[in-house]
C-alpha positions in Angstrom: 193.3 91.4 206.3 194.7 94.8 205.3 198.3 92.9 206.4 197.9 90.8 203.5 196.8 93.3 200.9 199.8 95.4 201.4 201.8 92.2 201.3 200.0 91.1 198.0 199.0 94.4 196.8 195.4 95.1 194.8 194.7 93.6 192.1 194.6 95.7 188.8 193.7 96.0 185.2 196.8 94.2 184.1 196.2 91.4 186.4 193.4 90.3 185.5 194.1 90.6 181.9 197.1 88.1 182.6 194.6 85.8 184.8 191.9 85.7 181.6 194.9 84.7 179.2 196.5 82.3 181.3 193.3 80.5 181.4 192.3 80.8 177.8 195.3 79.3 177.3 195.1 76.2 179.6 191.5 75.8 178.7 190.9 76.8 175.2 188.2 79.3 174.2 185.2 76.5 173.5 186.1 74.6 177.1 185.0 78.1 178.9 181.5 78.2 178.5 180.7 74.8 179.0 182.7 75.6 182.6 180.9 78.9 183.4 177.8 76.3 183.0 178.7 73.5 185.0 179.7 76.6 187.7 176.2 78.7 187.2 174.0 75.0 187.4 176.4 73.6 190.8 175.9 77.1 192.0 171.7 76.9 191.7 172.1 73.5 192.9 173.6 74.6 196.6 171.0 77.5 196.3 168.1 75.2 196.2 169.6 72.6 198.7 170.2 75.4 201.1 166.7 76.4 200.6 165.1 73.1 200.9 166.9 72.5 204.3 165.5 75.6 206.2 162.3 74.7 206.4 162.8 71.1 207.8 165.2 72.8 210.6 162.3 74.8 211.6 160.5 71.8 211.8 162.6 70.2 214.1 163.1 72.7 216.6 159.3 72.6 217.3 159.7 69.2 218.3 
């Protein structure tokens, strides 16, 4: 791991200020939130499936 951060470097202020505009750009400012939303509800999504699986696993195991 630390191999590849000297070989990369950190990243910095100014990198991530050219990440954000590259993106504006390819996406367009009124495309962004509706991404950040499909990301935050496929996000909760995995959350609850994870959740919902733990219990039956337990079940299981009893058997």
């Amino acid at each position: 791991m630390n191999s590849l951060a000297i070989y990369f470097g950190m990243i910095g202020g100014p990198q991530i200020i050219i990440i954000v505009v590259v993106v504006l750009l390819l996406f367009g400012g009124k495309k962004i939130p509706e991404l950040m939303r499909g990301l935050g509800s496929g996000i909760k999504e995995f959350k609850n499936a994870a959740k919902e699986e733990k219990p039956e696993e337990k079940l299981e195991e009893k058997k």
